[in-house]
N, C-alpha and C positions, 0 to 999 in steps of 0.2 A: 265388671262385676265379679265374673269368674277369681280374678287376682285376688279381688279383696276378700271372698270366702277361702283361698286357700293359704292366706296371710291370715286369718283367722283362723283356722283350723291348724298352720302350722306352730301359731303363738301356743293354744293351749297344747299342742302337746311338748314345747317347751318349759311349759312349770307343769308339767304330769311328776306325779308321785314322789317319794319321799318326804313329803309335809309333816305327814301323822308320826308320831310317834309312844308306843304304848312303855311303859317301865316294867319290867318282870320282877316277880320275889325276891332276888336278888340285888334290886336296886339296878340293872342296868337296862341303859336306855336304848330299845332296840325299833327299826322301822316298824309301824302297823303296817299288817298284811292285809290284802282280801279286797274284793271291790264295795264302790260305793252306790247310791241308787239309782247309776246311771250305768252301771257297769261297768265305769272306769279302774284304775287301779286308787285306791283311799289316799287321801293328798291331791288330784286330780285338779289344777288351778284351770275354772273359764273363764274366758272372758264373758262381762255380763256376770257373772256372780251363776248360771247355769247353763246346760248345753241345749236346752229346751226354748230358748231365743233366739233367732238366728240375726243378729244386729244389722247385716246387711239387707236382707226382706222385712225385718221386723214381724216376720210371722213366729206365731210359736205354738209349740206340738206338745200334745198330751206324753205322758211317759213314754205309754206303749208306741206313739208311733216313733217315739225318736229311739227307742229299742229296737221296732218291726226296720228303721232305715239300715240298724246296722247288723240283723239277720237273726237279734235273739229273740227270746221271750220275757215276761217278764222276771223271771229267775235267773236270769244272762245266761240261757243256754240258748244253744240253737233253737229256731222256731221248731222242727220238726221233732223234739227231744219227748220222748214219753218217760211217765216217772208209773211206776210201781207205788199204788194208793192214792195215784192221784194228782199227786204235786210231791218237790221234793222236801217238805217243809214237815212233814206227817211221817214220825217214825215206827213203822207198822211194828217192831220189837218192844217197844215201850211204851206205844201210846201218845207218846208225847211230840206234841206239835212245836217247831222254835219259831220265831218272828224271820221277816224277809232279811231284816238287816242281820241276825246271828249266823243267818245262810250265807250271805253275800260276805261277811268279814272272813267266813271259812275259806271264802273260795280261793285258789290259787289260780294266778294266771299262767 
């Protein structure tokens, strides 16, 4: 059982990232950055179509626990990570609040 989780875990991170592709003002076509709502990097191939299925148990986990398994939160930062207003999603200079996913496309890994 152990093989075939790590024959799965190895395959995804074998099609991991450069899928996405975004096009700039200039017409050139450059890799999309940032992670996606797994906190992988965007383009991220699983197997199963998610990483929230585990095909060899056939159990599956809500976001947060398969986040809390690999130590983040849900904003992929560390569990332990405090944010200034709250979360980091809340720009206390402006006022203005972005969605999870405009945070998560910023992110750099």
């Amino acid at each position: 059982m152990k093989l075939i989780q790590t024959i799965v875990a190895s395959a995804s991170l074998l099609f991991a990232a450069n899928a996405a592709a975004v096009t700039s003002e200039a017409g050139d076509v450059q890799p999309e950055t940032g992670l996606n709502m797994y906190c992988d990097p965007v383009g991220t191939f699983y197997l199963g179509g998610t990483p929230l299925f585990d095909e060899t148990t056939g159990e599956r986990l809500s976001r947060e626990e398969y986040l809390s398994t690999k130590g983040l939160n849900i904003y992929c930062d560390p569990v332990d990570t405090v944010y200034a207003g709250g979360n980091p999603l809340f720009n206390e200079q402006t006022g203005e609040e972005q969605s999870l996913e405009e945070y998560l496309r910023a992110k750099v890994l």
